[in-house]
C-alpha positions in Angstrom: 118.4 -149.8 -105.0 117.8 -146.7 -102.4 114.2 -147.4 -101.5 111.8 -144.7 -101.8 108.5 -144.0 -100.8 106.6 -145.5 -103.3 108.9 -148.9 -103.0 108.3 -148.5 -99.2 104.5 -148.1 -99.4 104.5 -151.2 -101.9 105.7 -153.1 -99.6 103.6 -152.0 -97.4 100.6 -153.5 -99.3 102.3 -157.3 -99.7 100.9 -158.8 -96.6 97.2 -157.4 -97.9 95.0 -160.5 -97.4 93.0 -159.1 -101.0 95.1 -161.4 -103.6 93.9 -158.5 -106.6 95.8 -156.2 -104.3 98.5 -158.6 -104.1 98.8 -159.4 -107.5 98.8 -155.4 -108.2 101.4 -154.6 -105.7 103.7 -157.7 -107.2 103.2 -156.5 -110.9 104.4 -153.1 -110.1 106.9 -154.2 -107.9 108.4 -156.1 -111.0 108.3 -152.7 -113.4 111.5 -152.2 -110.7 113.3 -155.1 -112.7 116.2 -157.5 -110.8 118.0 -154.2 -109.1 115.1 -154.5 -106.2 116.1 -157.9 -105.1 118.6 -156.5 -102.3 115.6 -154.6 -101.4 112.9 -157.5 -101.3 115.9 -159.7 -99.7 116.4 -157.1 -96.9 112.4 -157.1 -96.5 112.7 -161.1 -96.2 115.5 -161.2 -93.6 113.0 -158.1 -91.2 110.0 -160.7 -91.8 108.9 -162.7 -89.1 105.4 -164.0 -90.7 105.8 -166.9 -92.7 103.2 -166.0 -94.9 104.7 -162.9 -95.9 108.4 -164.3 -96.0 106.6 -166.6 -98.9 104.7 -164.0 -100.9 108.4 -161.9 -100.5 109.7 -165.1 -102.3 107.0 -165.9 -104.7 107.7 -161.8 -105.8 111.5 -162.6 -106.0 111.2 -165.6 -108.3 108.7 -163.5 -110.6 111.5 -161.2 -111.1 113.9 -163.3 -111.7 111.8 -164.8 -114.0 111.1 -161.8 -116.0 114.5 -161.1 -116.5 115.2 -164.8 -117.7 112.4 -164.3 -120.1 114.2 -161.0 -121.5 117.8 -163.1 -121.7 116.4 -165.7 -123.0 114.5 -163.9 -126.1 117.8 -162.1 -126.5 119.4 -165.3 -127.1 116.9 -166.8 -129.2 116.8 -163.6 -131.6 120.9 -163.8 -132.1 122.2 -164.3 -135.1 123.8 -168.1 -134.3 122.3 -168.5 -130.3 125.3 -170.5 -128.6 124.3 -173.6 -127.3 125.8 -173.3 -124.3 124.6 -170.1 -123.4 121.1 -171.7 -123.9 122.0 -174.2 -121.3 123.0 -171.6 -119.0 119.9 -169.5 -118.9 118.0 -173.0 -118.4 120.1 -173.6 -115.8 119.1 -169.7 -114.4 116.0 -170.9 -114.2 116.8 -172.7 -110.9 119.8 -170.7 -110.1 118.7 -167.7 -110.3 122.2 -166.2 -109.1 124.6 -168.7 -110.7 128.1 -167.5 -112.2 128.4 -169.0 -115.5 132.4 -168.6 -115.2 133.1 -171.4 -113.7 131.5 -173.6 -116.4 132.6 -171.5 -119.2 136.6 -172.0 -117.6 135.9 -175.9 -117.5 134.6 -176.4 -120.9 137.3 -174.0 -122.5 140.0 -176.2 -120.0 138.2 -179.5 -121.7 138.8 -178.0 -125.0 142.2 -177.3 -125.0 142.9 -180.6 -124.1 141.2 -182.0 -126.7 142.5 -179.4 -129.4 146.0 -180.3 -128.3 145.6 -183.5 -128.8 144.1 -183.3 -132.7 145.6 -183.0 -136.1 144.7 -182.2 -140.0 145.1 -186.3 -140.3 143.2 -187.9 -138.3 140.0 -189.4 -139.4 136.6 -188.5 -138.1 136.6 -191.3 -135.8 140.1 -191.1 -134.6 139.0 -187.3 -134.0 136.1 -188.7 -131.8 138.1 -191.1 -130.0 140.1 -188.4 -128.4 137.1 -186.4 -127.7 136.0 -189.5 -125.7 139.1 -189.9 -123.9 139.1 -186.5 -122.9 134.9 -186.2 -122.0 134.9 -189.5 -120.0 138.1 -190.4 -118.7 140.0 -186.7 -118.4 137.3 -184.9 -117.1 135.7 -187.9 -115.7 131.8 -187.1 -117.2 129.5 -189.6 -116.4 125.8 -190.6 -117.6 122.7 -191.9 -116.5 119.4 -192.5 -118.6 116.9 -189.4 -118.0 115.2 -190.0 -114.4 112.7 -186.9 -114.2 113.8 -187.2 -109.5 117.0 -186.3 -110.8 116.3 -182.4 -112.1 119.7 -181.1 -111.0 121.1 -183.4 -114.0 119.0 -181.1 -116.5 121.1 -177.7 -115.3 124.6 -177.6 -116.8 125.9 -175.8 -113.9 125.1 -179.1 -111.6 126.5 -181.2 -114.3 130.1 -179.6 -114.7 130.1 -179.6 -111.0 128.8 -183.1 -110.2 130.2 -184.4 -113.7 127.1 -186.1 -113.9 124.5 -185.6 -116.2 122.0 -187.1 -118.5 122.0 -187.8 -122.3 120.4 -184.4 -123.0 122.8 -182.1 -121.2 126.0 -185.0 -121.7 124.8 -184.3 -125.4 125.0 -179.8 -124.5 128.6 -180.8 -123.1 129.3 -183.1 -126.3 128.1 -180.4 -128.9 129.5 -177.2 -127.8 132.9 -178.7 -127.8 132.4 -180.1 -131.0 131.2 -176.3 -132.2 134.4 -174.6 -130.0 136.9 -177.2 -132.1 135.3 -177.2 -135.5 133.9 -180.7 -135.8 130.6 -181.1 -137.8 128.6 -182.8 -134.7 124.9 -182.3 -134.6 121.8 -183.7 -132.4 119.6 -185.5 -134.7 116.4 -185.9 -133.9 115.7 -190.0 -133.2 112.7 -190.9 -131.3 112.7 -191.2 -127.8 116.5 -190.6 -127.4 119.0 -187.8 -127.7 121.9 -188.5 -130.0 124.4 -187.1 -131.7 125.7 -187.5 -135.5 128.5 -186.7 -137.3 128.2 -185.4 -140.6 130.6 -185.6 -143.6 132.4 -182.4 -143.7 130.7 -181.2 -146.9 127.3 -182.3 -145.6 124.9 -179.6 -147.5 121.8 -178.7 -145.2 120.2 -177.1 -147.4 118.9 -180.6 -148.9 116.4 -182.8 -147.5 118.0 -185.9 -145.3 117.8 -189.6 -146.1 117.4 -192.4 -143.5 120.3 -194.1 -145.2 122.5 -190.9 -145.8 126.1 -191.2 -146.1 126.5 -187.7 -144.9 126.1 -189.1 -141.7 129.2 -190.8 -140.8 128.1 -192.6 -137.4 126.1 -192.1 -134.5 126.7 -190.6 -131.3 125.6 -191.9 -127.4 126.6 -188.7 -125.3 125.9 -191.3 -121.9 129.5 -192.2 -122.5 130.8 -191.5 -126.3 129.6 -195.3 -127.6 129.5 -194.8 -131.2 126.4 -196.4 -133.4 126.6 -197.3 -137.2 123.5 -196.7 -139.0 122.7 -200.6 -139.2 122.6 -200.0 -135.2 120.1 -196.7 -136.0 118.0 -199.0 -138.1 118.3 -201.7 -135.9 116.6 -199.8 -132.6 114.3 -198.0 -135.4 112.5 -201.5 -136.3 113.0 -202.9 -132.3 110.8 -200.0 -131.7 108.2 -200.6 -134.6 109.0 -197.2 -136.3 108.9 -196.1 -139.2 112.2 -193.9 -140.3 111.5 -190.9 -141.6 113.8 -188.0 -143.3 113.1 -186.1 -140.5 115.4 -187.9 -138.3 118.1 -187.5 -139.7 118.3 -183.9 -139.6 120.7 -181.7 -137.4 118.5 -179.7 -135.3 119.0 -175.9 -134.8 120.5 -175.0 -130.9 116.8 -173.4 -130.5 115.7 -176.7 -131.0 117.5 -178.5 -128.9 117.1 -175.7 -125.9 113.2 -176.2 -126.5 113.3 -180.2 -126.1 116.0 -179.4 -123.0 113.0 -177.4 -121.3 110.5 -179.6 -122.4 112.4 -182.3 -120.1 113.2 -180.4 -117.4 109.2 -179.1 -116.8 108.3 -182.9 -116.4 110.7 -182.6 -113.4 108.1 -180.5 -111.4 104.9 -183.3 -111.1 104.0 -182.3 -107.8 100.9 -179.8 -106.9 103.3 -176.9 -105.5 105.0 -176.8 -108.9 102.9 -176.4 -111.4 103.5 -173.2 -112.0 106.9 -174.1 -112.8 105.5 -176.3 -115.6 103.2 -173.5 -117.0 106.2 -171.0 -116.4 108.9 -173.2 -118.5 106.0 -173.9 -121.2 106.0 -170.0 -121.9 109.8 -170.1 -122.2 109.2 -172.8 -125.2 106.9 -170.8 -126.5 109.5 -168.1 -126.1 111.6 -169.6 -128.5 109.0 -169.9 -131.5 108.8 -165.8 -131.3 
């Protein structure tokens, strides 16, 4: 953006011990939107107090921010938000700057793959079976249990990269390839774990679930593509001393599953510095209730 004088005298005003002046300057510097980050970047590099190099940043991240804020509502207000895509603007979060290309090319490379190798007559879990094969042992994906030191497995860009992730974004991975080939596999919503389900083909979602329906086929570990029976659903159900309810059983909406996915990822950020990380992701959750 060609600076001018009023972008000049702005910042001007950022090293201003008064924070109200600060907070001032910032908030107008933001009415600029994203095209003044060369500008503020250029500002950084001429900066040779500390201080201000980190108020320069703090501005940076707020307008990055803002703009996430705008992409994300976009998303949420689609007609049919894509899952993936919600992934990637969590993943913007963090990487501000990421290219979503290069996991959009390896997830439609994955898919190929696995649509080559399907058919009209092969059974649901036959269907699933070459998913896995393709998932685990093509692409080489790998799982571990959440660990909240381990953020980078939370953004899908680090997870295509590193093909390592955790159940919730192994699950993103798992679901959006299931949307891209046509196969009727959901997240359900089972306490204290992120699963997957896949329903009979003429499911109707428009009734109320059943802990014991047979519109749910079998269950789905994303860690690494175990399959679970619903004996094995009840089984951890009463292990845990809970009580099913119909609730769990239903296929939750990609806003849902976008929410839960930030809701994770803000338990990440525990230490002092970062709490306004945690009160910044809260507002995108609430984002998606708009």
């Amino acid at each position: 953006m060609h600076e001018t004088k009023e972008i000049n005298a702005l910042f001007h005003l950022l090293d201003d011990p008064d924070q109200e002046v600060y907070d001032t300057v910032a908030s107008k510097i933001l009415l600029f939107g994203k095209e003044i980050i060369p500008n503020l970047e250029h500002l950084w590099e001429n900066t040779i107090d500390e201080s201000i190099q980190e108020r320069i940043e703090q501005v940076i991240h707020r307008v990055h921010y803002k703009d996430l804020q705008t992409a994300l509502l976009q998303w949420s207000n689609a007609e049919a938000p894509d899952l993936l895509q919600g992934a990637i603007l969590v993943a913007r979060y963090q990487f501000p700057d990421m290219q979503s290309n290069s996991v959009l090319t390896e997830i439609e490379r994955i898919k190929r793959n696995i649509w080559l190798e399907l058919n009209n007559y092969l059974t649901p879990l036959e269907q699933i079976n070459v998913l896995n094969s393709m998932i685990y042992n093509y692409f080489g994906l790998k799982g571990e249990e959440v660990a909240y030191v381990r953020k980078n497995q939370f953004f899908i860009n680090q997870v295509i990269e590193s093909k390592k992730g955790n159940p919730l974004t192994n699950g993103i991975v798992y679901q959006s390839l299931c949307a891209m080939l046509d196969l009727p596999v959901y997240a359900v919503n089972i306490p204290r774990q992120f699963i997957l389900a896949y329903f009979d083909s003429f499911y109707d979602f428009t009734e109320p679930p059943r802990p014991d329906d047979v519109r749910i086929l079998f269950f789905i570990d994303p860690i690494q593509g175990q399959i679970y029976t619903h004996q094995d659903v009840e089984g951890y159900l009463k292990r845990m001393s809970i009580q099913p309810v119909p609730s769990y059983f239903n296929p939750q909406s990609n806003k849902k599953v976008i929410q839960f996915l930030l809701g994770e990822l803000l338990k990440c950020f525990q230490d002092d510095k970062e709490a306004y990380k945690q009160e910044e992701l809260r507002e995108l959750i609430k984002l998606l209730n708009e």
